[in-house]
C-alpha positions as CSV (number, residue, x, y, z in Angstrom):
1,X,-31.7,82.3,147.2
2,X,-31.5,85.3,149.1
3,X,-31.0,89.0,147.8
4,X,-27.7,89.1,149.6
5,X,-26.7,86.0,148.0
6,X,-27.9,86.8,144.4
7,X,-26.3,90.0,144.7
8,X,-23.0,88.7,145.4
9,X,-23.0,86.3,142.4
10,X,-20.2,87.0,139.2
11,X,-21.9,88.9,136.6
12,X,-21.4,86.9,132.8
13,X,-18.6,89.6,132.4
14,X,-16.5,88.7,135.9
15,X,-17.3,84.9,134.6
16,X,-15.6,85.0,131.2
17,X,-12.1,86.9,132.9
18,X,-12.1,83.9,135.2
19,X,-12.0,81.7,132.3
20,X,-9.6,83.7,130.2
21,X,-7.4,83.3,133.5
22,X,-7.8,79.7,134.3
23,X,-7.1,78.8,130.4
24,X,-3.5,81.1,130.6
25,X,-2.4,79.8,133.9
26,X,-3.2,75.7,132.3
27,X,-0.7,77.2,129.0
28,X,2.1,78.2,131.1
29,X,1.9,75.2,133.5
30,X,2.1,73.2,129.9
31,X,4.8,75.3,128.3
32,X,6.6,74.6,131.8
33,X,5.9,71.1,131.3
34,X,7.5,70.9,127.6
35,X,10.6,72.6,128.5
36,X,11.1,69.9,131.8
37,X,10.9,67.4,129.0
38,X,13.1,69.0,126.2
39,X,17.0,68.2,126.0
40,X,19.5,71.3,126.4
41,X,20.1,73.6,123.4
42,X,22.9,72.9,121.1
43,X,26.2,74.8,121.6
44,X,27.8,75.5,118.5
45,X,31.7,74.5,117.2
46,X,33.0,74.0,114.3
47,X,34.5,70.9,115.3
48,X,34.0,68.3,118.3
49,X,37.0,69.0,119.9
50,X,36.7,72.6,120.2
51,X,33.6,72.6,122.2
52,X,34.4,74.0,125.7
53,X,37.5,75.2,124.2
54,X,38.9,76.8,127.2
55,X,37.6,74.0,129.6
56,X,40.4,71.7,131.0
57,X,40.0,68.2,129.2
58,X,38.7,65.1,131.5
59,X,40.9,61.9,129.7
60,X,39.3,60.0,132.0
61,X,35.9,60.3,129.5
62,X,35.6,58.6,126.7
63,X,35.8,62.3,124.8
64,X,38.6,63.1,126.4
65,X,40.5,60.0,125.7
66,X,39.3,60.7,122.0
67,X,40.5,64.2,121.7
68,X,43.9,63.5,123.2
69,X,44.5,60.5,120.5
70,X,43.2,63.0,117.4
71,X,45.7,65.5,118.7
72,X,48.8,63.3,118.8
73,X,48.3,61.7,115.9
74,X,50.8,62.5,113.2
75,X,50.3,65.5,110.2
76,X,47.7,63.0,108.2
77,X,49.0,65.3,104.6
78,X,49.5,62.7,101.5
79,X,52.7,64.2,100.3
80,X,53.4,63.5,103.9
81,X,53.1,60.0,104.4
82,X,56.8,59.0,105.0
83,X,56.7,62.1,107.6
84,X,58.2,65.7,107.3
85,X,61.8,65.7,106.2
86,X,62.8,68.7,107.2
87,X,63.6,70.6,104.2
88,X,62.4,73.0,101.9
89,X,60.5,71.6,99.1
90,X,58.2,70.1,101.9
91,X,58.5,72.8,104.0
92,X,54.7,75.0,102.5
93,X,52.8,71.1,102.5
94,X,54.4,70.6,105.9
95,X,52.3,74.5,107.1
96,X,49.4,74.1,105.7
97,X,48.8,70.3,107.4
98,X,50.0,71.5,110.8
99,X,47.6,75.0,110.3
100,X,44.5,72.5,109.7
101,X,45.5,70.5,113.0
102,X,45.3,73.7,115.0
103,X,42.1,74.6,113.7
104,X,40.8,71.4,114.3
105,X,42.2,70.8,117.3
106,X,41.3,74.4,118.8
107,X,44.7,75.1,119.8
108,X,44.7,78.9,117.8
109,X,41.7,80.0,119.7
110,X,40.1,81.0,123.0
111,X,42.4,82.1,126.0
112,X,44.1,78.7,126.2
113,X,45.3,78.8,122.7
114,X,49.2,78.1,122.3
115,X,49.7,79.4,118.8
116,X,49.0,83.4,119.2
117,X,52.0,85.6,120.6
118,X,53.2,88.8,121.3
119,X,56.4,89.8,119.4
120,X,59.1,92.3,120.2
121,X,58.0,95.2,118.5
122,X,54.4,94.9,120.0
123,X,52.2,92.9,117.3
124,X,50.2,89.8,117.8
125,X,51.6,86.9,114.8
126,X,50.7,83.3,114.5
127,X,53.5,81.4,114.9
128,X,52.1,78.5,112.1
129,X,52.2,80.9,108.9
130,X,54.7,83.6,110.7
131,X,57.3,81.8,112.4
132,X,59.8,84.3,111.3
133,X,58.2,86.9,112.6
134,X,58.5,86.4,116.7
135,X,62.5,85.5,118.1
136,X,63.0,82.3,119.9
137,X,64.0,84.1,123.2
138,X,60.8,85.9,123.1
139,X,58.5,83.2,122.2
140,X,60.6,81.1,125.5
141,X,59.4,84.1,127.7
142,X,56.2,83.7,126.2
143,X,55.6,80.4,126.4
144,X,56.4,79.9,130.3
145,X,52.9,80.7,130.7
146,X,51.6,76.8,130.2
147,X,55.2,75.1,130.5
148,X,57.1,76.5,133.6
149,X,55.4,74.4,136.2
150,X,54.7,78.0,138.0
151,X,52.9,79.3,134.7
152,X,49.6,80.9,135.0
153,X,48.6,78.1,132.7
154,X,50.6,75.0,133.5
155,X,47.4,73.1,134.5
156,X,44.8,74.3,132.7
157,X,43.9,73.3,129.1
158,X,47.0,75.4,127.4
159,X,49.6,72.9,128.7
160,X,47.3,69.9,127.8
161,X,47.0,71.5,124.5
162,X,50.9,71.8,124.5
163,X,51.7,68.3,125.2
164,X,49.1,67.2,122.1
165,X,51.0,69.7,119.7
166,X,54.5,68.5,120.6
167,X,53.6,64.6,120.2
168,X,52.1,65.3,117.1
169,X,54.9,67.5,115.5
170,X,57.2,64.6,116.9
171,X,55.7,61.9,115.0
172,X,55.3,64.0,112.1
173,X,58.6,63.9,110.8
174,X,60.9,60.8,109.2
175,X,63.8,59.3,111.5
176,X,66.6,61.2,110.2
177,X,64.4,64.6,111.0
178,X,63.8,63.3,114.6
179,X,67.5,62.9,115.0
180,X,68.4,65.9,113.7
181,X,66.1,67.5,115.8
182,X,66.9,65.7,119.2
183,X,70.6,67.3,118.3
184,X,68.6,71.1,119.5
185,X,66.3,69.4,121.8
186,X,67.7,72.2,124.5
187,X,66.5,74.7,122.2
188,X,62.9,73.8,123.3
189,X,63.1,72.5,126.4
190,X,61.6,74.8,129.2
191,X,61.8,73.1,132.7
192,X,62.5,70.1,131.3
193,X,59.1,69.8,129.3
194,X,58.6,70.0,125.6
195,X,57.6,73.3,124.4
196,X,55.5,72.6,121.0
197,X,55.7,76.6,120.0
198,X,59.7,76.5,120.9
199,X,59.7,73.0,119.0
200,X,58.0,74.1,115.7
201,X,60.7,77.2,115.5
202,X,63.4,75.0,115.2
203,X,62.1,72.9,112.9
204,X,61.4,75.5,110.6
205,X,65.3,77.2,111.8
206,X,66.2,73.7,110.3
207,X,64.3,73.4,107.4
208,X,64.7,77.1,106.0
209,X,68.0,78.2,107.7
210,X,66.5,81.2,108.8
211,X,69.0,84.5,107.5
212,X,69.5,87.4,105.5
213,X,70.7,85.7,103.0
214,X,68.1,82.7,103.1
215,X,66.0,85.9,102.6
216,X,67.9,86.6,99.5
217,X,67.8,83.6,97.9
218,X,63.9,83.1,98.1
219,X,63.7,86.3,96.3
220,X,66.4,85.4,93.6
221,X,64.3,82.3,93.2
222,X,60.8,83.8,92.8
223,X,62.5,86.5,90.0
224,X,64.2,83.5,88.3
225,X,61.1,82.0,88.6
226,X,60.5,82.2,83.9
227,X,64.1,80.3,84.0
228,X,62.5,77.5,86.0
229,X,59.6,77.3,84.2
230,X,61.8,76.6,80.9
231,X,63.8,73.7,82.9
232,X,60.3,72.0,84.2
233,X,59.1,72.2,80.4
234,X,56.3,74.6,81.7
235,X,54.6,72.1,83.9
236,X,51.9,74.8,85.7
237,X,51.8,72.4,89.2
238,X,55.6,72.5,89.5
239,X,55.9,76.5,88.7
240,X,53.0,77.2,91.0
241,X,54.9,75.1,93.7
242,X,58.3,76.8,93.5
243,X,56.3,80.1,93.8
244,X,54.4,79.2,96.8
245,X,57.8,77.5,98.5
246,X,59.6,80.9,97.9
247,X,56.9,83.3,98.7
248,X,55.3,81.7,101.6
249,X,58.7,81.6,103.7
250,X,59.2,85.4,102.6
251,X,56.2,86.1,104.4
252,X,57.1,84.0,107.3
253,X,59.9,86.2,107.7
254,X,58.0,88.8,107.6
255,X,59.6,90.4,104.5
256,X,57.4,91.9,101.7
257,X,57.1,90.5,97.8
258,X,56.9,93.2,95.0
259,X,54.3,92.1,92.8
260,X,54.0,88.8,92.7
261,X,51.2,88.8,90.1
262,X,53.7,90.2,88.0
263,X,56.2,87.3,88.5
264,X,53.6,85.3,87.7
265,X,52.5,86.1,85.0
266,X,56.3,86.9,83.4
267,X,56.4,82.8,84.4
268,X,53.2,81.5,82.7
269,X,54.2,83.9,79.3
270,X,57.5,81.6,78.7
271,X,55.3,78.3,78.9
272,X,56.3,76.5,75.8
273,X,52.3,76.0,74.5
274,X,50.9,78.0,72.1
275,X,46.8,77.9,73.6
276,X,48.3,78.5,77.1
277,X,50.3,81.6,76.3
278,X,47.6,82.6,74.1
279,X,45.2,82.6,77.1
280,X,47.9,84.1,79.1
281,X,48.7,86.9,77.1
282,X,45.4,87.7,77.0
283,X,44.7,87.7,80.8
284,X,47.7,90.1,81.1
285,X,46.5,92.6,78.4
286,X,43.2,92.9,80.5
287,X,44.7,93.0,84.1
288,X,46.9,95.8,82.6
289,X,43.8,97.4,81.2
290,X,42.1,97.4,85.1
291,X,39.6,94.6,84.0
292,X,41.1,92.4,86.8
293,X,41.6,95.0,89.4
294,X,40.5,92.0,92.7
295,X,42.7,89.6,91.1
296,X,45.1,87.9,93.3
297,X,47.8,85.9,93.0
298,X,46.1,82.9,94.5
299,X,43.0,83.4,91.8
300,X,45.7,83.5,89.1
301,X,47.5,80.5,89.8
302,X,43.8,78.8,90.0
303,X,42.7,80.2,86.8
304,X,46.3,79.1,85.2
305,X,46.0,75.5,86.9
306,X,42.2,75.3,86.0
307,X,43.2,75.8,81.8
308,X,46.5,74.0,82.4
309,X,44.3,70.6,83.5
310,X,41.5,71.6,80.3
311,X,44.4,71.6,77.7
312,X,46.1,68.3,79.2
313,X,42.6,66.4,79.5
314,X,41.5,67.9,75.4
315,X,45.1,67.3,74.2
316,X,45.9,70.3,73.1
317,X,48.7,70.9,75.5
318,X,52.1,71.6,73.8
319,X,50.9,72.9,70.8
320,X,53.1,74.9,68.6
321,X,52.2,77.7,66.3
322,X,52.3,78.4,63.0
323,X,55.9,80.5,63.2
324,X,57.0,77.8,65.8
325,X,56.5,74.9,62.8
326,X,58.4,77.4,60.4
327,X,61.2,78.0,63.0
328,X,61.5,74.1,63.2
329,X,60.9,73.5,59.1
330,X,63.7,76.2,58.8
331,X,66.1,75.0,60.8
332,X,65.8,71.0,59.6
333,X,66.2,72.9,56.0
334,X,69.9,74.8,57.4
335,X,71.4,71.5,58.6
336,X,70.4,69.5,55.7
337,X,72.1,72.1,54.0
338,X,75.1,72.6,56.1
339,X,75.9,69.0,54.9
340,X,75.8,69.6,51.4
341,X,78.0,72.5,51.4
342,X,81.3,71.8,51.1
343,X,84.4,72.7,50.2
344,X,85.9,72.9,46.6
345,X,89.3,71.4,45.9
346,X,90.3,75.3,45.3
347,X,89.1,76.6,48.2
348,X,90.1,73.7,50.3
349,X,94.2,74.5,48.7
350,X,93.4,78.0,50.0
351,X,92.7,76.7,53.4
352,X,95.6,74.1,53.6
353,X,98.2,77.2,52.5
354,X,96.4,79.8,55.2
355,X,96.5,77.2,58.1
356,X,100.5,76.5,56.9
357,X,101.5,80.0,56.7
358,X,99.8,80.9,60.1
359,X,102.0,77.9,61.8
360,X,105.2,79.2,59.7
361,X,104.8,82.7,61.2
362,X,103.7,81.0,64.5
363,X,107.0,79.6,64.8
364,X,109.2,82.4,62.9
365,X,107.7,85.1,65.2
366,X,108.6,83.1,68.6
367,X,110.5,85.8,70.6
368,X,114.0,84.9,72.7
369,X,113.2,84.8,76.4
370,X,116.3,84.4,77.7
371,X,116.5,88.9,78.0
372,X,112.8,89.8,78.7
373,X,113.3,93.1,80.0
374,X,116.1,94.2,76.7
375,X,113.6,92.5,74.8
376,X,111.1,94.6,75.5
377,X,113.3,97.9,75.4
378,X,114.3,97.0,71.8
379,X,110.5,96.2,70.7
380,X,109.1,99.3,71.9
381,X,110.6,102.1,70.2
382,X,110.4,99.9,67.0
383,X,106.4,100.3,67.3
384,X,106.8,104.0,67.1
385,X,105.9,105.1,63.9
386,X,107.7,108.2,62.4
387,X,105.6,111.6,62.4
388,X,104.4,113.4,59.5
389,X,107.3,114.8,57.9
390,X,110.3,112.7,59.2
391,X,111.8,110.2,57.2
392,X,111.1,106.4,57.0
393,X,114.7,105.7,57.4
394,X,117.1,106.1,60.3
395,X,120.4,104.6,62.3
396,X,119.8,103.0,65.5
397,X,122.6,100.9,66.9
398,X,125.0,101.5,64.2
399,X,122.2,100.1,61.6
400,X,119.7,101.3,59.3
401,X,116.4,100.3,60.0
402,X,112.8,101.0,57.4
403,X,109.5,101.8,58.5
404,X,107.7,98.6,56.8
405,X,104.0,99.6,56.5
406,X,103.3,95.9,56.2
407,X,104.8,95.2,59.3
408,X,103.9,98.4,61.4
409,X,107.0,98.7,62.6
410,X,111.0,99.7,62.3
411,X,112.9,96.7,59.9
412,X,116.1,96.0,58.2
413,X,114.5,95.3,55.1
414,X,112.4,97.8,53.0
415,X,108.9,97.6,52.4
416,X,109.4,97.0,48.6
417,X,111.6,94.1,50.4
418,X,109.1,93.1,52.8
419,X,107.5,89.4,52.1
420,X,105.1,89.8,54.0
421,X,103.6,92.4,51.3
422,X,104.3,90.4,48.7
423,X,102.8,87.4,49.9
424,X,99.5,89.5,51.1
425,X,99.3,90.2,47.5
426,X,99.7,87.0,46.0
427,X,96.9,86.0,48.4
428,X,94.9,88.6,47.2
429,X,95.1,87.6,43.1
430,X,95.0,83.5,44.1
431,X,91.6,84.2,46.2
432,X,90.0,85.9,43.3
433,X,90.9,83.5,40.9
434,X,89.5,80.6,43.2
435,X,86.7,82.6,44.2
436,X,86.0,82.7,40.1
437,X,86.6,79.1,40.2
438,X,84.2,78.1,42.8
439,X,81.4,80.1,41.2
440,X,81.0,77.9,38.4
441,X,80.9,74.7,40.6
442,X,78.3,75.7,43.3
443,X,75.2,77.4,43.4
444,X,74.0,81.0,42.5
445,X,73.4,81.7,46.5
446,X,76.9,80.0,47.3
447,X,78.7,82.2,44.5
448,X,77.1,85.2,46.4
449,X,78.5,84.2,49.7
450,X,81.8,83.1,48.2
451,X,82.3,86.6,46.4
452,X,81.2,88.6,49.6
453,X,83.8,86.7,51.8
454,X,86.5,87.0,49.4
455,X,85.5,90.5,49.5
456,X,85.9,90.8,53.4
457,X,89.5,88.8,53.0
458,X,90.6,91.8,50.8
459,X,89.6,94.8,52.9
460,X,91.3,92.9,56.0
């Protein structure tokens, strides 16, 4: 070798960078290799039709076929089965199934959504949970976005989305809701094509009669809401049903609840079962007392449902108390002895002679109709009672009439004449003597009560 040649050789130093080059450039052409090889990432959705969300669907895929069937199906809700029938005891089941089939279905989210709107004072609602909250001329305006063929949106995934909805709300209800509905089918018609948004407002305008005075009514039904509890013998499902039918329309009006928790809880507390109101009662005292200050009233209708199930599956629901069993005990006790407490023969004369006087007078005091208005003229200046100092005698008419004190009023007879005072007293001595009587035939407890209503008869 020459000295040129040897001096133009790598040192061991320039030799080992070479390496360390060579061996990165073979790890990134391998790295490049793997990632040729390895599939896409995963793009994440909750659910498989909301992937590409905003991308127009392709029904001539398999997918897409898929997707459009899921979203036409009907509301698949078990209280549901026979279909929505369009009125209120449904109405919160009816919500909740249609809210799932947005979410599922994507049709509440991303730009092409067909749920989200604009209302006239400004805010954004959901027209699922707060259809009371947006007009139906307003959401029209709205919704010529996707179903006015010269929408913005009228072929892009928004109409598609549309058409799914409407098919799915149409199937969703029984035949006599269909017809019903097709009687408004105007009402959501824009251009001649279904509007789903327009079509779920009218079926809730059917179902709920949306006015003041629906408005109302929910509220006089969720403050009468103890007095329903009493008529469904406290059954905890039913009460927390009638809440949430009354309170969730509220809210879809847009109108506000005053504590509902209290309403609640003033429910639950007339429950007739002594461990529930127990447990109750308790809850209350500490809610009151700030121990419970996140409660809601979704957690307490849970926690009232969850000790409602425990009592019913360990048998202990319904029980009474200890005063409840005397209140029972007491009153079996009262109308055995309501039918052991009868009459004497004395007291039963008494009764015969009161009810035959009362008819005597009935008939003797029966006033001649055939002068009403002289009538009346002669009968009110014998009401006026003399004043102090005048006499209790005086001409009227050419006759003499007597204040009778027994009779409060001007007579012809005296009051020493009057029989009306003499029979009042002969009533008086033949009570006490049969009140005397009947002591000695009844109990000491009944000679009590006789002697204190013979008593009462006096001073009347």
């Amino acid at each position: 070798m020459s000295r040129q040649a040897a001096n133009n050789a790598p040192t061991a130093e320039q030799f080992a960078q070479l390496l360390a080059q060579v061996t990165a450039l073979q790890n990134e052409l391998s790295t490049l290799r793997n990632q040729q090889n390895r599939p896409n990432a995963v793009v994440f959705a909750d659910t498989p039709q909301t992937l590409k969300v905003e991308d127009l669907i392709d029904y001539e895929t398999k997918r897409g076929a898929e997707i459009y069937k899921q979203g036409c199906a009907p509301l698949d809700d078990k209280s549901l089965t026979d279909g929505f029938n369009m009125t209120p005891d449904q109405t919160v089941t009816f919500i909740e199934a249609l809210q799932r089939r947005c979410t599922e279905m994507g049709w509440n989210i991303g730009n092409k959504n067909i749920t989200s709107f604009t209302n006239a004072k400004g805010d954004t609602v959901d027209i699922i949970k707060n259809y009371g909250q947006i007009d139906e001329a307003t959401l029209r305006t709205a919704c010529e976005r996707f179903c006015s063929a010269a929408g913005a949106d009228s072929r892009t995934r928004a109409r598609q989305n549309n058409t799914m909805m409407s098919i799915c709300l149409a199937k969703s209800l029984t035949a006599e809701a269909q017809a019903r509905l097709l009687t408004y089918r105007n009402d959501y018609l824009i251009g001649g094509i279904e509007c789903a948004p327009l079509m779920y407002k009218v079926i809730m305008r059917l179902a709920t009669i949306d006015s003041v005075a629906t408005t109302q009514a929910l509220r006089d039904n969720l403050h009468a809401l103890g007095t329903f509890a009493s008529t469904v013998s406290g059954d905890i499902d039913k009460i927390n049903a009638e809440f949430d039918k009354n309170y969730s329309q509220l809210i879809a009006r847009g109108a506000t609840v005053d504590d509902p928790i209290g309403i609640l809880f003033a429910a639950y507390q007339v429950v007739p079962c002594f461990n529930f109101k127990t447990y109750i009662n308790r809850m209350h005292e500490d809610y009151l007392d700030g121990k419970y200050q996140m409660m809601t009233y979704e957690s307490l209708m849970g926690m009232a449902k969850n000790k409602y199930n425990y009592l019913r599956n360990k048998g202990t629901w319904g029980a009474k108390s200890i005063d409840d069993d005397k209140i029972v005990a007491m009153t079996a006790a009262i109308n055995e002895l309501k039918g052991q407490l009868k009459l004497s023969p004395q007291l039963a004369a008494v009764a015969e002679k009161g009810n035959k006087k009362k008819k005597s007078q009935k008939n003797k005091n029966k006033k001649d109709k055939s002068d009403r208005v002289k009538q009346k003229k002669d009968e009110a200046w014998k009401k006026i009672p003399p004043k102090e100092g005048e006499k209790h005698e005086k001409k009227h008419d050419e006759r003499t009439y007597h204040w009778c004190e027994h009779h409060m009023a001007w007579t012809m007879h005296s009051p020493k004449e009057c029989r009306l005072g003499k029979e009042r007293k002969e009533d008086k001595t033949s009570r006490t003597h049969v009140a005397a009587a009947a002591a000695t035939a009844v109990n000491p407890s009944y000679q009590a009560l006789l002697s204190t209503l013979a008593k009462f008869q006096d001073e009347e």
